[in-house]
N, C-alpha and C positions, 0 to 999 in steps of 0.2 A: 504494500500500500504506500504509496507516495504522502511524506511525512510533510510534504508542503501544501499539499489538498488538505488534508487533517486537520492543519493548523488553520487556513485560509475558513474551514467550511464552520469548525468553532468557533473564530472570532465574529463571523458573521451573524450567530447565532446568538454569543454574546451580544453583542450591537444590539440587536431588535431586543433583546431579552429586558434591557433596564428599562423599556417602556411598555414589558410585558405584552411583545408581539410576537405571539409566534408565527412561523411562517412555512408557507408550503415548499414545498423542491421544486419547483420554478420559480420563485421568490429567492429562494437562496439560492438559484444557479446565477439568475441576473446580479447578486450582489456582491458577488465572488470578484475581490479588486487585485487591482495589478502593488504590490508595496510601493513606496517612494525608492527603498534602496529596495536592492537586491529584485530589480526588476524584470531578470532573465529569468527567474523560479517561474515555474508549471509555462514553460513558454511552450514546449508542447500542448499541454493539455486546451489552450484558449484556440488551436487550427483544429483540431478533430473534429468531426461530427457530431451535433447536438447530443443523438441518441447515444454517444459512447460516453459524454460526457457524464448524461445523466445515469448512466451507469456507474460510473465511478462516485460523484455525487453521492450515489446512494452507497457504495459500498463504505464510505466515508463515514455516513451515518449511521451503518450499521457498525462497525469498529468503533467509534464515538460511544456510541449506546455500551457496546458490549463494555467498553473501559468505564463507564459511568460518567463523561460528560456531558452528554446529552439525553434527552427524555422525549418521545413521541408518545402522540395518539389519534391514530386514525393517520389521516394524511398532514397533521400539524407536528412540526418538530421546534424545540426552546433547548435553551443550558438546562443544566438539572438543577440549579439552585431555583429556577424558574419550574420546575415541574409541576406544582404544587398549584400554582396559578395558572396552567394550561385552558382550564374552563373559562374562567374571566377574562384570559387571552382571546377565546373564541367569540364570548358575548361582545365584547369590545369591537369586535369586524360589525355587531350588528349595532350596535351603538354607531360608528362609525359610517355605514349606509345613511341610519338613518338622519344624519345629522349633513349628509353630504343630499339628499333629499333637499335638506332644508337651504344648503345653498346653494341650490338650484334657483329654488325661490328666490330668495335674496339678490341673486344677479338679476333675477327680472326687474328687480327695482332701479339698479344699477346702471343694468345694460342701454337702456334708452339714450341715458346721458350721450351725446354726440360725439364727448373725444375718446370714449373705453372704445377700445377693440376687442379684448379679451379677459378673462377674468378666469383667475385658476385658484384653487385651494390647494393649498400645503400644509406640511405640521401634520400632527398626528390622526385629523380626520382621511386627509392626504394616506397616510400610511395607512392606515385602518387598525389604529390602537388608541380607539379613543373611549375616554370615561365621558358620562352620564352631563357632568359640568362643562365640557374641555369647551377652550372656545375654538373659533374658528377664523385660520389665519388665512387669507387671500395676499395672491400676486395681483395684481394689476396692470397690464398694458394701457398703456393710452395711446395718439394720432402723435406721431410727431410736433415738438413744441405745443404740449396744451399740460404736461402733466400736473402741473403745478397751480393750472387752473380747476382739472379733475379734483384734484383731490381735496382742497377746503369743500367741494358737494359733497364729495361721499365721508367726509370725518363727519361733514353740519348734521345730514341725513341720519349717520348710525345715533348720531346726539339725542337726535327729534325720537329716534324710534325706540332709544335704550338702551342700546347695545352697543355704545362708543366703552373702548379700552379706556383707560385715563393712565397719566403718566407714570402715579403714585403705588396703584395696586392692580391685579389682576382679578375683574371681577367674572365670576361665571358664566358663559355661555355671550361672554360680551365675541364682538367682529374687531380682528385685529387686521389692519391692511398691513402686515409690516411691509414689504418689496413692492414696491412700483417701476416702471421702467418703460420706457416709451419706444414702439416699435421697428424703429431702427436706429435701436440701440439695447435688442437682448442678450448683448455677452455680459456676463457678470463681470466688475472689477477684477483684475490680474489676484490682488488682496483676500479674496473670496473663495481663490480657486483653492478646493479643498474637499477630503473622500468627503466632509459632512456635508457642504453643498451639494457634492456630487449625486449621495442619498436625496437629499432634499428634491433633486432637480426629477430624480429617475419615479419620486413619487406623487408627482403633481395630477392633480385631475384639473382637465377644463371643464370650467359651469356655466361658460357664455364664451362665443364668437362664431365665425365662421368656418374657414377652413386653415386657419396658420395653425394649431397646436403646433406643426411638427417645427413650424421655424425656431422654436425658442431651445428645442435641444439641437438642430443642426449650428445654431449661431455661437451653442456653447459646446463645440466637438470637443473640449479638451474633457470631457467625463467621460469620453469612452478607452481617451488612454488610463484611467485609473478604472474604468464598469465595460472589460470590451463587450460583456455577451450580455450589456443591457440594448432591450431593441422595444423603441418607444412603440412602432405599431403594432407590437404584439400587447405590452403592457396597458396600452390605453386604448384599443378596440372598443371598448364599453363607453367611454366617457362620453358622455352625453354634450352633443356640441348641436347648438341651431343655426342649422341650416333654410335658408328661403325657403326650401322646397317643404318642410316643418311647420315652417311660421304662420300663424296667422295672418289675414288681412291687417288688421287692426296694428300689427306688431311692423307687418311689410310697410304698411303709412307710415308709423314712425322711424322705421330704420331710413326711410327714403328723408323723409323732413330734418334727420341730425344730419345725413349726410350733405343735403343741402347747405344746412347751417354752418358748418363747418368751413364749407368749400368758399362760402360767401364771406365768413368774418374773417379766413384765414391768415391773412396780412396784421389785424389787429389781434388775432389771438397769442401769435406768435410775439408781441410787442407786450402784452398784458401776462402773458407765460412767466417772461423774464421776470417783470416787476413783482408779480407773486410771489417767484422765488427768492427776492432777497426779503421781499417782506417775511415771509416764513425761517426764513435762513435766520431774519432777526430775531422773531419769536422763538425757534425753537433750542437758540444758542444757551440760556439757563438751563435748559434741562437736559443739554446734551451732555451724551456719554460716549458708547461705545457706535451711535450709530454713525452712517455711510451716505450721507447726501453730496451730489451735481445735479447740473442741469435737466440730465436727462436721465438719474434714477435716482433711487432712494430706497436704503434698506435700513430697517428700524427695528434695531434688535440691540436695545439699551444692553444687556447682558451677556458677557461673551459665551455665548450658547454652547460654540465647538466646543470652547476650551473645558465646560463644564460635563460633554458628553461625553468628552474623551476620556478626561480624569473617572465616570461614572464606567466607562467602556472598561477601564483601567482595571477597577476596584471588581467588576462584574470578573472578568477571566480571572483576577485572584482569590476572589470566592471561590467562585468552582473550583480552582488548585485547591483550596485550603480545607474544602467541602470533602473530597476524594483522599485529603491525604488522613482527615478526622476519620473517615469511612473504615481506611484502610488501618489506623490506628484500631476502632474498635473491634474489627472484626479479628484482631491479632488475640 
């Protein structure tokens, strides 16, 4: 058995496990990354055919199992310090539908606005390990030069309806837009580029546009030097995207009326863009921390997320060591 598959197909498992997701064996074939160093490990294994891979994959996880680092049930596999939670692991995919249900809805409210193009869910609904409370975090596209116009609507809006984040605390089932980014301009920051974005990127659902979903992972090709066998059109088949031939009349009037608007104000919205920007740039410089604002994106993540996933990543693989070596202590 190839001692770098093993490791690779563990650590994987780890990862989803600190947010108690388990995940099926095409879930962890697609998350299976290339290291930063030692980047010529399993370079065989990423040219083989699917179906051999998944053979291996799975002999992985049976040798995993048989040592006691992993634990399945049914077609769901987690770490074993995660075992125990495997059920709530499950319920959690349906917490997670139905919550991605709900921002479906929500982008209807949204979508009208004239400068959104698209709108995608990320975070843990995104991933499908979400709790009862969790809120929900949205990307944002917007029309070239309007983002800045977009988004005092959609903060005023979540205000009016209840569901605005606030700076101070995280309240339940609130709408968090952290990432916006105007649509020619979806590569993320060089500073960004990272396996935890990478995750991030590979588990997006769209809840509104047309037909770009796939631009926003060709624009950002550098995840597949670190996810080569993530492949969006298999994983996002489902995501639910409207299309004209979908839409209502009612919705067809108004997508044709923003696009007019648009087209008409477009000289002055590009001039009103700017100034928004600094205005907001002024405002949100008290509270700023760790977030990531220009022109043309903005990612609003006050806390260094990676650095806390990793160190969680960290403490999760030493568990399970420490879990297996207690195991191996008692049964002596």
């Amino acid at each position: 058995m190839n001692q770098v598959l093993l490791r690779q197909v563990l650590l994987v498992l780890a990862y989803s496990a600190q947010f108690n997701h388990p995940l099926k064996l095409a879930e962890i074939r697609s998350r299976l990354f290339v290291p930063k160093t030692k980047r010529n490990e399993l370079a065989d294994f990423w040219w083989i055919d699917e179906a051999d891979q998944i053979k291996m994959i799975i002999l992985a996880l049976r040798q995993l199992e048989d040592w006691g680092f992993v634990a399945n049930r049914g077609e769901w596999w987690t770490s074993v310090t995660n075992k125990n939670n495997l059920p709530h692991g499950v319920v959690g995919r349906k917490f997670a539908n139905t919550k991605l249900a709900q921002a479906h809805r929500i982008a209807l409210i949204f979508g009208w606005w004239p400068w959104i193009r698209d709108i995608y869910i990320s975070g843990s609904v995104a991933a499908g390990a979400s709790r009862i409370d969790d809120d929900l975090d949205f990307l944002i596209v917007t029309w070239p030069g309007s983002l800045w116009l977009t988004r005092p609507f959609v903060t005023l809006l979540a205000w009016i309806l209840g569901h605005r984040r606030s700076w101070s605390k995280e309240e339940p089932n609130s709408w968090c837009f952290n990432i916006w980014l105007e649509s020619d301009s979806l590569r993320f920051p060089g500073q960004a580029h990272s396996l935890y974005t990478a995750f991030e990127l590979i588990q997006l659902k769209q809840v509104w546009g047309e037909q770009h979903s796939h631009l926003i992972w060709s624009e950002n090709a550098w995840i597949y030097n670190r996810l080569p066998l993530f492949n969006h059109q298999l994983i996002h088949y489902d995501s639910p995207v409207r299309s004209l031939s979908q839409t209502p009349i009612l919705m067809l009037g108004l997508c044709q009326l923003k696009t007019l608007l648009a087209i008409i104000g477009y000289p002055l919205v590009i001039m009103c863009n700017y100034v928004a920007y600094l205005v907001q740039l002024v405002y949100m410089r008290p509270h700023q921390t760790r977030e990531k604002v220009g022109l043309k994106f903005a990612l609003f993540h006050p806390r260094d997320t990676r650095r806390q996933i990793y160190d969680d990543w960290q403490r999760e693989v030493i568990t399970v060591l420490e879990f297996l070596e207690r195991k191996k202590n008692y049964e002596r």
